[in-house]
C-alpha positions in Angstrom: -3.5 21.7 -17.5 -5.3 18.7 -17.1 -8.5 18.3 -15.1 -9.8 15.3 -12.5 -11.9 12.8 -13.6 -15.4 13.6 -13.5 -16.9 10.3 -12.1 -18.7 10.3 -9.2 -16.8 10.7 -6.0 -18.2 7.4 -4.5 -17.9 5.8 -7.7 -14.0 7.1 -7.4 -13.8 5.7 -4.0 -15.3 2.4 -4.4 -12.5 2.0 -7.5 -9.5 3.0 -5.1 -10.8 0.4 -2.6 -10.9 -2.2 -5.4 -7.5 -0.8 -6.5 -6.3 -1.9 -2.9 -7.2 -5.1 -3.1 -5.9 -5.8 -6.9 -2.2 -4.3 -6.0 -2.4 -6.2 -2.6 0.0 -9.0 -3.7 2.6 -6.3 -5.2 2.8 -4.2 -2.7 2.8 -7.1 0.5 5.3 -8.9 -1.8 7.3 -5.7 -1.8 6.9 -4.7 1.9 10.5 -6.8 2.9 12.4 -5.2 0.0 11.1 -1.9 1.2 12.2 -2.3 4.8 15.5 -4.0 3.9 16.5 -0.9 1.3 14.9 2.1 3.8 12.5 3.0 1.1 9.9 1.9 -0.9 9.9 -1.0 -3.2 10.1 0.4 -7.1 7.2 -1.8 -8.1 5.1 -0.7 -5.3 5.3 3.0 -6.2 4.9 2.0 -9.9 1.7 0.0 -8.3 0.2 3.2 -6.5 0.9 5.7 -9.2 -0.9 3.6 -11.6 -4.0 3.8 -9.6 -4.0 7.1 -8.5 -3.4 6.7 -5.0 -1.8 9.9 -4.8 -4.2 11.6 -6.9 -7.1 11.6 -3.8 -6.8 15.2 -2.0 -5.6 16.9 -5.0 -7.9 19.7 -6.7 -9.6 18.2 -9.8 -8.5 21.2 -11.7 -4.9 19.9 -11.4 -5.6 16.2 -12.5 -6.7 15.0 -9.0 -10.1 13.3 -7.7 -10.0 15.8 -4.7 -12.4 13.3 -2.8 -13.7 14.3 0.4 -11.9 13.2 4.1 -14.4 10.7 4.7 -13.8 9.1 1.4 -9.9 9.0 1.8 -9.7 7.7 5.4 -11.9 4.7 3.6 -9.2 4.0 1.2 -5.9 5.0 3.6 -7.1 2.6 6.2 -8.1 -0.4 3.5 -4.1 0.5 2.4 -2.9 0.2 6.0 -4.0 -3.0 6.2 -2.3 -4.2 3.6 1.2 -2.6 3.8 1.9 0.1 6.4 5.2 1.9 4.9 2.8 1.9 1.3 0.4 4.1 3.1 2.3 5.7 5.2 4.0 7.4 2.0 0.4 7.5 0.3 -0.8 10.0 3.3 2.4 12.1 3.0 2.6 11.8 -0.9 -1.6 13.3 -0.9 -0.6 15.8 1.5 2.1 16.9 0.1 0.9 17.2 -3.3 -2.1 19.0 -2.6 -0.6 21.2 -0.3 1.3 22.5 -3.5 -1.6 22.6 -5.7 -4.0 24.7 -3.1 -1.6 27.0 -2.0 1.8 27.7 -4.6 1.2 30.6 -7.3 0.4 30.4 -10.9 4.1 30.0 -12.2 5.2 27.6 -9.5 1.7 25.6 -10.5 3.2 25.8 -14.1 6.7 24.1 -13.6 5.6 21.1 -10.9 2.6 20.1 -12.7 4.0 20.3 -15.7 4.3 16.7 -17.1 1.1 15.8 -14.4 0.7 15.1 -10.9 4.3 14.4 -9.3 5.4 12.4 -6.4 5.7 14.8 -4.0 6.9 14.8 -0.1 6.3 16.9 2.4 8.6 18.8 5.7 5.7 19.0 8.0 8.0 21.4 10.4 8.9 25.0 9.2 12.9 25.0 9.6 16.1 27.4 8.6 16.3 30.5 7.2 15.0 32.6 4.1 16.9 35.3 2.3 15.3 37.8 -0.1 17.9 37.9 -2.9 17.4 39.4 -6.0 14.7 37.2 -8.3 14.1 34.8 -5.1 15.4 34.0 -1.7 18.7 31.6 -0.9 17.8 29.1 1.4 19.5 27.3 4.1 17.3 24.5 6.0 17.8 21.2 7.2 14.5 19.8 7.2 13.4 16.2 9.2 11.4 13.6 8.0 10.9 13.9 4.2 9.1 10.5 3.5 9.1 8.6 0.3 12.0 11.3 -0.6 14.2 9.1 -2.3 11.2 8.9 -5.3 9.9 12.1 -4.8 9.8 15.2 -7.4 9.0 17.5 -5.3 9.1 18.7 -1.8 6.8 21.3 0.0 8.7 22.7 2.9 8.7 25.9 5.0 11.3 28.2 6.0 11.1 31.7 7.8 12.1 34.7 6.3 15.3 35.9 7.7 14.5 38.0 11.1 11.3 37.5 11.4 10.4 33.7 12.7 6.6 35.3 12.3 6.6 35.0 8.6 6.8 31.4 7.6 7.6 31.0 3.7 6.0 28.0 1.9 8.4 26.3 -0.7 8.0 24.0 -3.5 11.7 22.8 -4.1 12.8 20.2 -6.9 13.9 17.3 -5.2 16.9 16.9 -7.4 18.2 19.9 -5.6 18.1 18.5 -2.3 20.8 17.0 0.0 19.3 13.7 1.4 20.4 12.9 3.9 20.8 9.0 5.4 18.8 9.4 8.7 16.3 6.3 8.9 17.6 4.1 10.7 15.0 2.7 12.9 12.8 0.2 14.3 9.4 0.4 12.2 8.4 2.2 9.4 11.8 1.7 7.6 10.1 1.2 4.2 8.8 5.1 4.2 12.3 6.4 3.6 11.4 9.1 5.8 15.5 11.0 5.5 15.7 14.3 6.5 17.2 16.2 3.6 18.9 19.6 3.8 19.8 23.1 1.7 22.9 25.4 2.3 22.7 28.6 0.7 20.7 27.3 -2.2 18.7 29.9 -4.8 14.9 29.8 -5.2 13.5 31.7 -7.6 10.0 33.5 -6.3 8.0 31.6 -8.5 8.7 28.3 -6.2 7.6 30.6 -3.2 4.3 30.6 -1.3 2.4 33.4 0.5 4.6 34.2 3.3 3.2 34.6 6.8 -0.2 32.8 5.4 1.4 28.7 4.2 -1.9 27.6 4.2 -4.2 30.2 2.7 -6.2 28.0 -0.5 -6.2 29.2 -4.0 -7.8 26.0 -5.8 -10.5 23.2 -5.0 -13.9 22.9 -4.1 -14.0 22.2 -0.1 -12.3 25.2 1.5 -11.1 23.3 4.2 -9.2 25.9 5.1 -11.7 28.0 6.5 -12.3 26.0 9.2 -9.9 26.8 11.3 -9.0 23.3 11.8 -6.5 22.3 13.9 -4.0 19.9 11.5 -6.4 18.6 9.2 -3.7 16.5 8.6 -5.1 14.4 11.5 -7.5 12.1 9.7 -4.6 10.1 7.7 -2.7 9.0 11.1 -6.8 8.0 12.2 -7.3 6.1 8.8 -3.7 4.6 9.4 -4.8 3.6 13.2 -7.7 1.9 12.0 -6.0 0.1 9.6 -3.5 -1.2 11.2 -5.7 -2.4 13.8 -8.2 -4.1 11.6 -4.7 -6.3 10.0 -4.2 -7.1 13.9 -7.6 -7.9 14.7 -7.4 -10.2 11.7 -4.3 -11.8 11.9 -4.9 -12.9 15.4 -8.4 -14.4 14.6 -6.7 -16.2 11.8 -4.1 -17.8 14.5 -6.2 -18.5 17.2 -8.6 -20.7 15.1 -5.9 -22.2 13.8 -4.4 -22.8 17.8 -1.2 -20.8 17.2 -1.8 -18.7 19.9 -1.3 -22.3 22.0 -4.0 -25.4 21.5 -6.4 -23.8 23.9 -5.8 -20.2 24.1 -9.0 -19.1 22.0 -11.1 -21.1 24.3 -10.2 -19.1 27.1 -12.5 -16.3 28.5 -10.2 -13.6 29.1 -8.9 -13.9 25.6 -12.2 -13.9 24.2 -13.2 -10.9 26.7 -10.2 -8.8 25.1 -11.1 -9.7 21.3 -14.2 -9.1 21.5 -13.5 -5.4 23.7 -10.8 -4.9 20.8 -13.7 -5.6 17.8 -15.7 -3.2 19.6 -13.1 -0.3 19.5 -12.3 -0.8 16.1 -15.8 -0.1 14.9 -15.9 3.3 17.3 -12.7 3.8 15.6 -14.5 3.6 12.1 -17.7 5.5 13.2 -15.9 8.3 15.0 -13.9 8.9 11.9 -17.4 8.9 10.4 -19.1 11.1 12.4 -16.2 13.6 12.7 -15.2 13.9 9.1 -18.6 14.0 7.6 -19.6 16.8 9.7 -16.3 18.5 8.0 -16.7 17.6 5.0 -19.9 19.1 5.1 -18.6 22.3 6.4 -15.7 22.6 3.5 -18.3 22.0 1.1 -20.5 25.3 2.2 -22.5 24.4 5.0 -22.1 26.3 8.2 -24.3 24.8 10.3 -22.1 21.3 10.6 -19.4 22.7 12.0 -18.7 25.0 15.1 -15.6 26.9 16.8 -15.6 24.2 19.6 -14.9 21.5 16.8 -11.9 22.7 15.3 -9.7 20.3 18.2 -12.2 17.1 17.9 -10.5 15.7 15.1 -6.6 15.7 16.0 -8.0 14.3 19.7 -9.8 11.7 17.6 -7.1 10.7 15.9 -4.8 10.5 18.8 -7.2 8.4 20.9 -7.3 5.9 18.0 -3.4 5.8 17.2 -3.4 4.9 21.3 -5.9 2.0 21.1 -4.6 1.2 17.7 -1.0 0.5 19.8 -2.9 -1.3 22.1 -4.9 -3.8 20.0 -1.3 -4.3 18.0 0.1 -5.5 21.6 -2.5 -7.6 22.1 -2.6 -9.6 19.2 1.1 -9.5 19.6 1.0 -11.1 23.0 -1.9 -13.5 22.5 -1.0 -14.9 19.1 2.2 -17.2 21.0 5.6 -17.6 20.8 5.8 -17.9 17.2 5.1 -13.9 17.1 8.9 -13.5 18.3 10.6 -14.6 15.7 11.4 -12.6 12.4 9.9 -12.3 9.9 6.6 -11.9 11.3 3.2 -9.8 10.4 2.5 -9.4 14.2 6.2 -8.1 15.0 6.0 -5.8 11.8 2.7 -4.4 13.0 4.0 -3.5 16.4 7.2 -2.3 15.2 5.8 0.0 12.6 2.5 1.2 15.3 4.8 2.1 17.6 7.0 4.5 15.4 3.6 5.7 14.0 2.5 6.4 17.8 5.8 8.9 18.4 4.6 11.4 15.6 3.9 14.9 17.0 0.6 14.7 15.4 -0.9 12.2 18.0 1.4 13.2 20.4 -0.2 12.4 24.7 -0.6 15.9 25.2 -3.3 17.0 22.5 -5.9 15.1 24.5 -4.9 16.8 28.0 -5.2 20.1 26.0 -8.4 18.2 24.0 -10.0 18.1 27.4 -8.6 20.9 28.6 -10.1 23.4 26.0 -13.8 21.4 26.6 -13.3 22.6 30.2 -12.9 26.5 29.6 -15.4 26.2 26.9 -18.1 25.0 29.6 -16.8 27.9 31.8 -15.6 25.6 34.8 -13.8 27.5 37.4 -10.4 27.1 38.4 -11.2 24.4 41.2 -12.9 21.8 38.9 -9.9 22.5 36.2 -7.3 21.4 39.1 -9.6 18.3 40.4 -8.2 15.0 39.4 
């Protein structure tokens, strides 16, 4: 089995940041070929295997840096800002991968880790049935949303044991034995390749099966996120994602307005400026809630109890949905002030609003975790009934 490399995490860090900007031309060069074909670029994958992008959350014991969340958001947002679809995969691909790692038994470690770390995707939504039979369980499942499937290995997926929808059933399935299935057809995002895929009566053997009733319960790495009790940890990528996608916004439109795209006059004017500058300004509470937040967690997984309370577990999804909101915004904005020439294909402000609007529709960031966000901050201050119904 092979082991991480030992180098210091923010040594490890600093090196994936650099990586971004070395693969930058491959991957934006890539970024219409991905779109046009409904999955990603071949040279862009070969570009982010090469460096280990999808390497980060993976134990160390299994061959990955398993840096901290702080650490990835760093590199996922620098990624966003470069080509969305490229880390949109890189955020499933880490979760995905490590989910497998922390979680599968030894024999299933065994077979998918076998020639290294794989591609991997991930079903983030438990579907279809489970049946014990004989040396395993045959499976039937249509599952949604398998990104970056087409150049997967892997996928980690849950099903529920037949009769009992109590007892989820974690699977690692070899992607060669999947249907996929040609669902993405959309608006944004077109370069993640995000198919659903699908199994009819297929046989897994036990060995490719999880802990049933427990999908998450952590059998390798250092930080035991897992004890946390986090709600979706999950939630920091589509917060690193936010933030860069807004900082490529930001950018872009500075670049047009000083060079009078966005019409002769239209930096000059106040209210233009006024909204900029508001935008700049949200960005950077963007960058130090996800600082505050994750270090705090980070902390936490790592052994100390003190950083981290019951009442936190919520912060960081409601975080992260707040951002991917503002994110949208500060897209439309730079959409609408960077003029006429922003309607016409191809076009990086078109492709930002496209792809920041399908990113804003995923259940993670959904509207209603921050009326439950603020709705959980109530009962835990012990409000009665009449302030909970006030406004």
């Amino acid at each position: 089995m092979t082991t991480g490399d030992p180098a210091p995490e923010q040594t490890q860090t600093t090196r994936l940041l650099d990586a971004v900007a070395m693969i930058a031309d491959v991957v934006q060069d890539g970024a219409a070929e991905s779109d046009r074909q409904g999955t990603l670029a071949d040279k862009t994958v070969t570009a982010l295997r090469e460096h280990g992008f999808w390497r980060m959350r993976l134990c160390r014991e299994l061959g990955g840096l398993e840096l901290d969340v702080s650490s990835q958001v760093q590199v996922l947002a620098a990624l966003a800002a470069v080509d969305t679809s490229s880390a949109w995969c890189t955020m499933v691909a880490n979760s995905a991968v490590a989910a497998l790692g922390a979680t599968m038994p030894q024999p299933a470690i065994e077979r998918i880790f076998a020639s290294g770390v794989p591609l991997c995707s991930i079903a983030a939504a438990p579907a279809g049935v489970a049946v014990p039979d004989g040396d395993g369980f045959r499976v039937s499942a249509t599952w949604r949303l398998a990104s970056s499937i087409n150049h997967a290995e892997w996928l980690h997926a849950v099903a529920f044991v037949e009769g009992d929808p109590s007892r989820p059933l974690p699977l690692a399935i070899p992607a060669q034995e999947l249907d996929v299935l040609d669902t993405w057809n959309v608006i944004g995002l077109a370069g993640t390749g995000s198919n659903d895929v699908a199994l009819v009566d297929h046989h897994l053997p036990h060995e490719l099966a999880g802990r049933i009733g427990n999908p998450s319960h952590q059998l390798r790495g250092t930080r035991r996120y897992d004890l946390l009790a986090l709600e979706d940890l999950e939630s920091y990528e589509h917060l690193a994602f936010a933030v860069g996608v807004a900082s490529r916004a930001l950018d872009e439109l500075g670049t047009a307005l000083s060079h009078g795209r966005g019409g002769s006059a239209t930096g000059d004017r106040e209210i233009v400026q006024m909204e900029l500058g508001g935008a700049l300004v949200d960005l950077q509470a963007m960058q130090s809630l996800a600082r505050a937040v994750y270090d705090r967690a980070d902390a936490a997984a790592a052994g100390d109890a003190s950083a981290w309370s019951e009442q936190d577990r919520h912060l960081p999804r409601a975080v992260a949905t707040w951002a991917t909101r503002r994110a949208l915004e500060i897209v439309q904005l730079a959409f609408h002030r960077s003029g006429g020439a922003a309607l016409y294909r191809p076009n990086i402000f078109e492709k930002l609003l496209r792809d920041m609007s399908v990113a804003a529709t995923h259940v993670m960031v959904n509207d209603a975790v921050l009326a439950t966000h603020a709705l959980r901050t109530i009962q835990a201050h012990g409000m009665d009934e009449s302030v909970r119904r006030a406004g």
